[in-house]
N, C-alpha and C positions, 0 to 999 in steps of 0.2 A: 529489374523486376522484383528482386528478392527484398530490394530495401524498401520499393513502396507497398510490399506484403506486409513487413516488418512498421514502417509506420502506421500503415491502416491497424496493424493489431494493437500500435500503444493505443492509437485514437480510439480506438472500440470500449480499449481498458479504462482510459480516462472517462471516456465518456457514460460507462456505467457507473463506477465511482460516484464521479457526478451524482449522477441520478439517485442514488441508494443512498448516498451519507449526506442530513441533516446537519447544517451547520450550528452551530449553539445557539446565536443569534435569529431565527429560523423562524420561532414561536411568537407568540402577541404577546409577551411579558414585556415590561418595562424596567430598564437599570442598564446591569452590566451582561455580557454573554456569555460569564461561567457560572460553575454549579451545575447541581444535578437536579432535576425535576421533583417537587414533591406533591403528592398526592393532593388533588382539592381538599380546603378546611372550608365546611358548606354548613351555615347554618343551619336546625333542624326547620321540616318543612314550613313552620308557623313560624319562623322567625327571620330577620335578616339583618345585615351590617349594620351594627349603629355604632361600632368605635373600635382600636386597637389597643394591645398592650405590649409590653414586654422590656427589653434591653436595649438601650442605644447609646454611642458615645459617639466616635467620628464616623460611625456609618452602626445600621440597623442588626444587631445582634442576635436578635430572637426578637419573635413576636408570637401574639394571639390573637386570634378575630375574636372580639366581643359581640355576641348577638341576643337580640331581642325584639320586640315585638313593637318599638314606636307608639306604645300607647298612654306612656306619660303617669302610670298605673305604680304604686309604692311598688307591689310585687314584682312590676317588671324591670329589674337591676340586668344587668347587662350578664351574659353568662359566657366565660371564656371558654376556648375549643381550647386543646392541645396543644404544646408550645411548637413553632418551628422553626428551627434554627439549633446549633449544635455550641454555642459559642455564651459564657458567661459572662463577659468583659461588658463595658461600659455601665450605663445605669438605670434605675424605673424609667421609664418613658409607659407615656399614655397621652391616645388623642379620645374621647367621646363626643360625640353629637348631644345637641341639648336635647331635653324629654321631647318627646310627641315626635321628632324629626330620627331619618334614618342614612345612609350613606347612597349616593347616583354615581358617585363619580371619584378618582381618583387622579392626584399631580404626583409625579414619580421626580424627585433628587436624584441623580446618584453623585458619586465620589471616588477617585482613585485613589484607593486604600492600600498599602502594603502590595503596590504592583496589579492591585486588579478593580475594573469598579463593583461596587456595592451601592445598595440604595442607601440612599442617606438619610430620606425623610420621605412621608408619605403624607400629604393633607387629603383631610375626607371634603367633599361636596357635601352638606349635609339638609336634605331637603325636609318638610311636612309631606308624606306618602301620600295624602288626600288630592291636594293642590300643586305640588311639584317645588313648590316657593323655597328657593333658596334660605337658609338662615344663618349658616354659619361654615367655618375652614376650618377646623381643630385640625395641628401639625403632630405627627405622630414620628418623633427624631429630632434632634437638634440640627441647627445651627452654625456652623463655628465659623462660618464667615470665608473657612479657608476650601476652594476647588470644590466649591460642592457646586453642578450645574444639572438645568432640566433633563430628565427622559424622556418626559413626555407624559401626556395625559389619557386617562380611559373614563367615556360616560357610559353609562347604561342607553339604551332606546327610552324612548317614550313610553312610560307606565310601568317602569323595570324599577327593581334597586338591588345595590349588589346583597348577595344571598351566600358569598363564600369570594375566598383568595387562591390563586392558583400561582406557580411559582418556581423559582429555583433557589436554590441555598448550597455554602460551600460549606468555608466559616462563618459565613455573615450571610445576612440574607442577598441576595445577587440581582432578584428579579422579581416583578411580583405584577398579576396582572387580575380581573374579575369575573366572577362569573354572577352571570345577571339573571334575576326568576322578576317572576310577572307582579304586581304590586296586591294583586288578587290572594295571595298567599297571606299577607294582612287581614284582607276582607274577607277568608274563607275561615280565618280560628274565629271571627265573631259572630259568625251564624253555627258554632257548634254550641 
């Protein structure tokens, strides 16, 4: 009797464990399952994703969301948020969307880097907010040809475009997934 008291109480123990601890890989981000979570980078209400920037070599170093408004406007230059990521290595890297068009959708790289994967590269979906019309894939990372394989992809819904990146970062960036606002955020700064 004593032992299946003593079993019942690891089972109870495991079984809350279970219950309470989030595994890393848990979340909707796309890459690798370590890092620690960082704070949404969300562009201001009138504006949304039209390209990245930052550092990359054999995997994604730092980055920035660049946001703006899609309206093809001299004045509307892309304005970068805050950098994310802790890590100075590799080099420029930038992906932009052509004028007029904004980001729906994202394709996730990753790569095992120094024992862990990290995103390697990010390509934007980059559509016309009016129409939805695809136009272009600007890659945001390189390349090397060596162990770099898909994560997987995230679109917005119908009439969304991404409006900020949500994520994990260690050294490098780890994981990186979108957060999507309604296409009406466009069409609301032009009736102010």
């Amino acid at each position: 009797m004593m032992r299946f008291l003593q079993s019942f109480m690891v089972f109870l123990l495991l079984s809350t464990l279970a219950t309470t601890t989030r595994p890393a890989s848990a979340d909707d981000f796309l890459g690798g399952p370590g890092g620690s979570d960082f704070a949404p980078v969300n562009c201001a209400p009138d504006k949304v994703v039209i390209g990245l920037a930052g550092r990359a070599g054999a995997v994604i170093d730092t980055m920035q969301v660049l946001c703006g408004q899609a309206n093809g406007n001299d004045n509307d230059q892309p304005i970068p948020t805050p950098s994310i990521g802790p890590s100075n290595g590799g080099s420029a890297a930038s992906a932009v969307c052509p004028p007029l068009t904004a980001a729906i959708a994202i394709q996730v790289n990753k790569k095992m880097w120094q024992g862990h994967y990290a995103v390697s590269q990010i390509k934007l979906t980059c559509v016309f907010p009016g129409d939805g019309s695809v136009q272009s894939f600007p890659v945001f990372g390189y390349d090397d040809g060596i162990g770099s394989i898909p994560a997987g992809s995230k679109q917005c819904p119908e009439h969304q475009l991404i409006g900020g990146i949500s994520g994990r970062y260690g050294t490098w960036i780890d994981a990186v997934g979108t957060n999507c606002v309604p296409v009406s955020v466009l069409q609301d700064r032009d009736q102010k």
